[in-house]
C-alpha positions in Angstrom: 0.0 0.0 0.0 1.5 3.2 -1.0 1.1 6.2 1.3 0.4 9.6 0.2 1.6 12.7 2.5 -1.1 15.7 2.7 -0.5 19.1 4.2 -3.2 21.0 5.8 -2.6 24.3 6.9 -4.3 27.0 8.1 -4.4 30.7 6.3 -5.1 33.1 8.9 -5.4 36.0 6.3 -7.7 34.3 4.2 -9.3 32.2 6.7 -9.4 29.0 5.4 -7.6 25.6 5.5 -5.4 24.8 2.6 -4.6 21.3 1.5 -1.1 20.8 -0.4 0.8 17.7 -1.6 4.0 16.8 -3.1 2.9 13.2 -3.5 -0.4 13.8 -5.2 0.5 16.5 -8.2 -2.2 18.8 -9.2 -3.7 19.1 -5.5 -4.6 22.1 -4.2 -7.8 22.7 -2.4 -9.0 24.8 -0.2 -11.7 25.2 2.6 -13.0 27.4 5.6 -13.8 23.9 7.6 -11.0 21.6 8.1 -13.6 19.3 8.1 -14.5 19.7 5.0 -11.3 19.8 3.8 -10.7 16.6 4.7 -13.9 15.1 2.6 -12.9 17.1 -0.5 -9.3 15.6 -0.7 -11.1 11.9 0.1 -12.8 12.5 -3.1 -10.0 14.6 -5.4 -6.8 12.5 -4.3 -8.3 9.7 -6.2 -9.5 11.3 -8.9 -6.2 13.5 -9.6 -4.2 10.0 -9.0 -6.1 8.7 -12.3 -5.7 12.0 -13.9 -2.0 11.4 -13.4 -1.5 7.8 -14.5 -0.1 7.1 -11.2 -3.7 5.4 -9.9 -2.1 2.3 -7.1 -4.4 0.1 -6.6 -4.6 1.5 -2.9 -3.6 4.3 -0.6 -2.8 6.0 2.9 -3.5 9.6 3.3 -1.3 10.6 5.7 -2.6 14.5 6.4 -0.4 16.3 8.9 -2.1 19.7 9.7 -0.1 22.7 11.1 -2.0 25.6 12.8 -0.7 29.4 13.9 -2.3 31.9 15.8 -0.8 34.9 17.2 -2.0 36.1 20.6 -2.1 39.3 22.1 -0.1 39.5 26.0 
């Protein structure tokens, strides 16, 4: 099983959750609910995979997110 590495990371200027990937090329997506985020990369991962003639015949999604807020003392 081959596994794919996403990024999810958070845009505090534009307030939304961005979804990156070396592994998957062609994938960037984007999203105010990480949530969300999450289904719409289920859904284009596979899809971009076949686009790419790289489809295995299954995968891991591994999705690392990374959030930063900065706070007022």
């Amino acid at each position: 099983m081959q596994e794919l590495l996403i990024r999810l990371t958070w845009d505090p200027e534009a307030r939304v959750w961005i979804a990156e990937s070396d592994d998957v090329p062609g994938l960037v997506l984007e999203s105010g609910s990480f949530d969300a985020l999450i289904e719409r990369v289920r859904f284009a991962v596979p899809e971009l995979l076949e686009l790419n003639g790289t489809a295995p015949a299954s995968v891991q999604l591994r999705m690392v997110s990374e959030r930063c807020e900065r706070i007022a003392m």
